[in-house]
C-alpha positions in Angstrom: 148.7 29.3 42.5 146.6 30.9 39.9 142.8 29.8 40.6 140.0 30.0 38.2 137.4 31.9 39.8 134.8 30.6 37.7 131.3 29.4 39.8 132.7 31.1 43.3 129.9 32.7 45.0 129.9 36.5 45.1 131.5 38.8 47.4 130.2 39.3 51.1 128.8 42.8 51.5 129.0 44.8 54.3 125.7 45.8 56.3 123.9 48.7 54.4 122.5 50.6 57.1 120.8 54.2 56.3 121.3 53.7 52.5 120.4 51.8 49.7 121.0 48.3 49.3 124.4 47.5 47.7 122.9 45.3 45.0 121.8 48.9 43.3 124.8 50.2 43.7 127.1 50.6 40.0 129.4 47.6 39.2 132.9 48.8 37.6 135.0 46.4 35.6 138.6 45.7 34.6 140.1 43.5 32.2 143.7 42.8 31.4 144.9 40.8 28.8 148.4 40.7 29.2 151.2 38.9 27.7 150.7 36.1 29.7 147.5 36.5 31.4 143.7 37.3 30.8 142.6 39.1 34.2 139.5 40.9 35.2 138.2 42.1 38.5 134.2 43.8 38.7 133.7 46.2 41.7 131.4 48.3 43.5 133.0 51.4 44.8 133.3 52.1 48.8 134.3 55.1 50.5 137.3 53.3 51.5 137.8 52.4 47.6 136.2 49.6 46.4 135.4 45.9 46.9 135.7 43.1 44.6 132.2 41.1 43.3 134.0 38.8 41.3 137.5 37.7 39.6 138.8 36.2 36.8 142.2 34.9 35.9 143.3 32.9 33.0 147.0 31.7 31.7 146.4 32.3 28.0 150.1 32.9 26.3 149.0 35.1 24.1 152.8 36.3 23.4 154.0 32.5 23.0 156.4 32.5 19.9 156.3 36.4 19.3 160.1 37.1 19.7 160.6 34.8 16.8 157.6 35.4 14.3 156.5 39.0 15.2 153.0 38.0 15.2 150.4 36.2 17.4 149.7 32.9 16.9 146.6 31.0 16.3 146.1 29.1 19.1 147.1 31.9 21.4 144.5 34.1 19.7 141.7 31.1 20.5 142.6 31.1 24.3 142.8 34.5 24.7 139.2 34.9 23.2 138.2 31.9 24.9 139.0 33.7 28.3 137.6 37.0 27.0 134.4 35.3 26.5 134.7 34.1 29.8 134.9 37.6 30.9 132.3 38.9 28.4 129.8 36.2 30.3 130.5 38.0 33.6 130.1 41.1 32.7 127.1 40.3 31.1 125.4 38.7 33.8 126.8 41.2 36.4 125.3 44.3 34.4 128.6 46.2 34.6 128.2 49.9 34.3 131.1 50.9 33.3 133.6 49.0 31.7 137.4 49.2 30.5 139.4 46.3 29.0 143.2 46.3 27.7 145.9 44.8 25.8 149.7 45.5 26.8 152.9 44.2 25.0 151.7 41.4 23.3 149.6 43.3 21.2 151.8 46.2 21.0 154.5 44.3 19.4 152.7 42.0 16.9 151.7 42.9 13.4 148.5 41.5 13.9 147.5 42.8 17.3 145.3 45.3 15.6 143.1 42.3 13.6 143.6 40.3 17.0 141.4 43.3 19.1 138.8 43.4 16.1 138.6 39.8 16.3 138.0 39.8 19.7 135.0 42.5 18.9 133.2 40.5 16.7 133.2 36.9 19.1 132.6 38.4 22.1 131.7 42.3 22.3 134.7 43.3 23.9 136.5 46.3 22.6 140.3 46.2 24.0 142.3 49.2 24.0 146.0 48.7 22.9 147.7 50.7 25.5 151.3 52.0 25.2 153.9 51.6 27.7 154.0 55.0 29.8 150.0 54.0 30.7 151.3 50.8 31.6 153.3 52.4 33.7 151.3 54.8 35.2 148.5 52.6 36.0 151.2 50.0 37.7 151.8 53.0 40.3 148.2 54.3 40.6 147.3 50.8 40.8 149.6 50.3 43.9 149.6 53.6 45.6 148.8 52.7 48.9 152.2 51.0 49.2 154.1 53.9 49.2 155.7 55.3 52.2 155.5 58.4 52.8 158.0 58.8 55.3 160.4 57.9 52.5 161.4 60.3 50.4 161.3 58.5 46.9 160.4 54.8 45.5 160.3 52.9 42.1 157.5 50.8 41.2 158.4 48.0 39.1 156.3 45.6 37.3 157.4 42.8 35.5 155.1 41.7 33.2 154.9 38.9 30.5 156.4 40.8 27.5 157.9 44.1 28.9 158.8 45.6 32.3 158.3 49.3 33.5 159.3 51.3 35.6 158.6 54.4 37.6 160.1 56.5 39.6 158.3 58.5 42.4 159.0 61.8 44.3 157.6 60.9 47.8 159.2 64.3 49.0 157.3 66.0 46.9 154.3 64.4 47.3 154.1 64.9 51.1 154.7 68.3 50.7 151.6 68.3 48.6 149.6 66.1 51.9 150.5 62.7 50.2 147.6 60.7 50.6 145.3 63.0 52.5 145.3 65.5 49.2 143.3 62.9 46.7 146.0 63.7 44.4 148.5 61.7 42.4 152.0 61.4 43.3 154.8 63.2 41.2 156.6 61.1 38.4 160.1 62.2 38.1 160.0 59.5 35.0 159.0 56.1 33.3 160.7 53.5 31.5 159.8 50.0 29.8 161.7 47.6 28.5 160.8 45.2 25.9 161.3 42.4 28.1 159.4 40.1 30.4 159.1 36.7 31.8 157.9 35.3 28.1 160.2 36.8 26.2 163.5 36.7 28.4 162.6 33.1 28.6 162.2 32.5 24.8 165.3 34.2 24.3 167.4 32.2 27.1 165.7 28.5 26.9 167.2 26.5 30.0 169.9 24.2 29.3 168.6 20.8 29.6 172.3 19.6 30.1 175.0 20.5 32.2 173.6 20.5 36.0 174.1 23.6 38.3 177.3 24.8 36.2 175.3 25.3 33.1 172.4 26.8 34.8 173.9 29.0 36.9 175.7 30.5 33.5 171.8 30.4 31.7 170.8 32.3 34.9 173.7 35.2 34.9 173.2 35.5 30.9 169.5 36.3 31.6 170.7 38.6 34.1 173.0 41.0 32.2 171.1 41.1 29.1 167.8 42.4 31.6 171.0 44.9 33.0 171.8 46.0 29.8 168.5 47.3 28.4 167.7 49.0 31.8 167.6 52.6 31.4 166.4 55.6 33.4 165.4 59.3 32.2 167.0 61.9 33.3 164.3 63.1 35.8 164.8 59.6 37.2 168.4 60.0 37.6 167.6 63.2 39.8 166.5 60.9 42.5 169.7 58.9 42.3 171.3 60.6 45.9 168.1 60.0 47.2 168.5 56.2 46.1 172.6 56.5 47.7 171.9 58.3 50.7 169.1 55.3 51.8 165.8 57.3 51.4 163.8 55.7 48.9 162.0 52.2 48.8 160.8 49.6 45.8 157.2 48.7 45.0 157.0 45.2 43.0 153.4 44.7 41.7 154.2 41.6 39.5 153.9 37.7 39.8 157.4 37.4 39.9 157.7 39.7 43.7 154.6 37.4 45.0 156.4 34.2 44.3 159.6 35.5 45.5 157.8 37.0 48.7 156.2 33.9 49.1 159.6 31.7 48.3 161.1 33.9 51.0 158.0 33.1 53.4 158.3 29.5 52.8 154.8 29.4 52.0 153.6 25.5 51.3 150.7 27.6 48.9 150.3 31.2 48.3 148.1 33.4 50.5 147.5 36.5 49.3 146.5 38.1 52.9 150.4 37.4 53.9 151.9 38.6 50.6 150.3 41.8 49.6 151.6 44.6 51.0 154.4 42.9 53.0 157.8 44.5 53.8 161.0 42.4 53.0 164.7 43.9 52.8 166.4 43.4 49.0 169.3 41.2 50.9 166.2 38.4 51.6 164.5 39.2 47.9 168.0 38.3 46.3 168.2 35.4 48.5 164.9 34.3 47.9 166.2 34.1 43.9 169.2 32.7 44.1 167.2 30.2 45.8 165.1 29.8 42.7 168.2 30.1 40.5 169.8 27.1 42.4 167.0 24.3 41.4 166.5 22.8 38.3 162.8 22.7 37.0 161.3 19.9 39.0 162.8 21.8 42.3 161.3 24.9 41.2 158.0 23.1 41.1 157.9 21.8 44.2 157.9 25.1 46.4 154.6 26.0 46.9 154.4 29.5 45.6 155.9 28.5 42.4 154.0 25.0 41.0 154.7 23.6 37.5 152.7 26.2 35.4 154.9 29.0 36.9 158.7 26.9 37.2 159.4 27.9 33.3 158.8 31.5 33.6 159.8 32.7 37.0 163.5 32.7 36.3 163.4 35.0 33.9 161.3 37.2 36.4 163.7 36.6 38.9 166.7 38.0 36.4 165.1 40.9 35.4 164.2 41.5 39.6 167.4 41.3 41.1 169.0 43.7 38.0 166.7 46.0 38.8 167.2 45.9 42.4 170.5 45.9 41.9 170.3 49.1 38.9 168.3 50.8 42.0 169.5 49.4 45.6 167.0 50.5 48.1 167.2 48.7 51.9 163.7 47.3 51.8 160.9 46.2 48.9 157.0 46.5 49.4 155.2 43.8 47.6 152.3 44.2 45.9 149.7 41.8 44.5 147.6 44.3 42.0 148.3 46.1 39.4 146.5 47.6 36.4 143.4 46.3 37.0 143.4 47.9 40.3 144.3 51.6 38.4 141.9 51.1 35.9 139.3 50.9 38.5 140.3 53.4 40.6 140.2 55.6 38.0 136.7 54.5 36.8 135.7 55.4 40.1 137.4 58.4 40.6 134.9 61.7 41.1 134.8 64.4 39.0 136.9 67.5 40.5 134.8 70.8 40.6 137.2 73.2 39.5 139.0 75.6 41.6 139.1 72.9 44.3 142.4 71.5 43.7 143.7 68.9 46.0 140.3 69.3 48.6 138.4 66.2 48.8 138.6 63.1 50.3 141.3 60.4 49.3 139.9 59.5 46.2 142.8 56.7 45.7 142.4 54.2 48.8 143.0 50.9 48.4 142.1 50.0 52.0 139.3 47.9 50.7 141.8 45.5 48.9 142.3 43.9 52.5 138.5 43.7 52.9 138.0 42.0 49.1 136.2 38.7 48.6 137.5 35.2 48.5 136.8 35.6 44.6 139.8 37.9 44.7 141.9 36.0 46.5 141.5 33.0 44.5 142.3 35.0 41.6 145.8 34.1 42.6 149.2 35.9 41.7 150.9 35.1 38.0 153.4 36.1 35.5 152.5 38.5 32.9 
């Protein structure tokens, strides 16, 4: 379950032999105020990538109630600046050098997301960046790149977030034509897509019968399901890749709460551990049993597996709908699970060295994420959650 990392003692360092200590070393920060969710993770930068200092995770809501009013409300406007001062503090005290924080569908979709970000300026210093959906995007894959397979020839990464879901689709072919990891490049994007819904919003849309039994649930659970299918679509560079999809050569990357808890639901895990989630390989016949599972208990059930818990037993249904159409728009044999996402990209990126030019693709991998199985018990009590 979702921890807050608040008062956990910093990261252990590794030995600094033949170089400065790594106390002088820059500190880079993400934030990510989701639909759901207030992340952050601070980092110092490793040649292997980077290593988490510290963490931060907060259930704010911020998008509670904005399918019906359009805007966000007041409450959810105080806890999302109570958790961005929260984050404000840290960075603060940290002496972050360099710094980027932002906003996703919530504040894409309200009519007051703009006042909400200068709000948010004024009480604690932050300035957010409303980003739009093909950077969500982008970042989901950069944030997860070390799950690709390269022996495969194509993958989607999805992320299912609190208020929308997107999608990419990668040419691994391509890619390893180029040296895949080894170049320090990106992998090619044959296209993007996001859909306006996530596990906030299907949920507000589709409240759960509170009558009925397994009948009326099972019913909630489909309807959930073929509205997700329905707004589902692919570009046409993405529909290039569909033999690759047939013929049994591409894989999917989930980076959201919703894969964890499933991975984790499929693990029979009495509490979540990161360490035998992330990265993990499971076939799409185990992830669609692992949701039906889900799909098959009423809310008190759903509470008592371990990866799920009662913050997480309203929501994850309507993760699990938009999961299984997904896999199910895209059959691949096997799904990689991932627990990162954009704060992981926007770091990485931070990081990233300038290219001299004329020196394309030369360098080392710039892109690792091997240091994500080497990060601090901050980060791994930052936990795995919707949104």
């Amino acid at each position: 379950m979702a921890k807050d990392a608040a008062g956990s003692a910093p990261a252990r360092q590794r030995p600094n032999r033949g170089r400065k200590s790594a106390r002088q070393d820059p500190i880079y920060g993400a934030i990510d105020l989701g639909t759901n969710n207030c992340r952050m993770l601070l980092a110092r930068r490793t040649r292997e990538g980077f290593r988490v200092v510290d963490a931060y995770s907060r259930i704010v809501r911020l998008g509670e109630g904005i399918t019906a009013s359009g805007e966000l409300s007041e409450a959810a406007m105080e806890r999302a600046v109570e958790a961005l001062a929260v984050c404000a503090e840290r960075i603060k005290r940290r002496n972050v050098t360099k710094l980027r924080a932002i906003a996703t569908e919530a504040c894409r979709r309200a009519h007051n997301g703009e006042n909400f970000v200068e709000r948010v300026k004024a009480k604690t210093g932050l300035e957010m960046e409303i980003i739009g959906p093909e950077e969500e995007a982008r970042l989901a894959v950069q944030g997860s790149l070390d799950l690709l397979d390269e022996a495969m020839d194509a993958a989607v990464v999805v992320d299912i977030g609190g208020g929308s879901t997107e999608l990419c689709w990668v040419d691994l072919e391509e890619w390893r034509n180029r040296g895949g990891y080894d170049s320090g490049g990106r992998p090619p994007l044959r296209g993007w897509s996001s859909m306006p819904l996530g596990v906030v919003t299907l949920s507000e849309r589709f409240p759960e019968p509170k009558t009925g039994g397994a009948e009326a649930r099972a019913d909630w659970y489909a309807q959930m399901k073929a509205f997700a299918v329905k707004h589902l679509k692919a570009p046409k560079g993405a529909r290039r890749l569909r033999p690759i999809f047939d013929d049994g050569r591409a894989h999917m990357v989930g980076t959201s709460g919703t894969v964890t808890s499933v991975a984790g639901v499929h693990l029979n895990l009495t509490r979540y551990m990161r360490d035998k989630v992330d990265g993990m390989w499971m076939t799409a016949e185990d992830a669609h049993i692992a949701c039906q599972r889900l799909a098959s208990q009423d809310r008190n059930g759903r509470a008592r597996e371990g990866c799920i818990g009662h913050d997480r037993a309203d929501l994850v249904l309507a993760g699990c709908a938009i999961y299984e159409a997904v896999m199910e728009a895209w059959p691949t044999d096997k799904v990689r699970v991932g627990d990162r996402g954009l704060r992981e990209g926007m770091l990485l990126n931070l990081m990233r060295p300038k290219r001299r030019r004329g020196r394309r693709g030369s360098g080392k991998r710039a892109d690792s994420h091997e240091a994500q199985s080497q990060a601090s018990e901050t980060e791994k009590r930052d936990g795995h959650e919707q949104g």
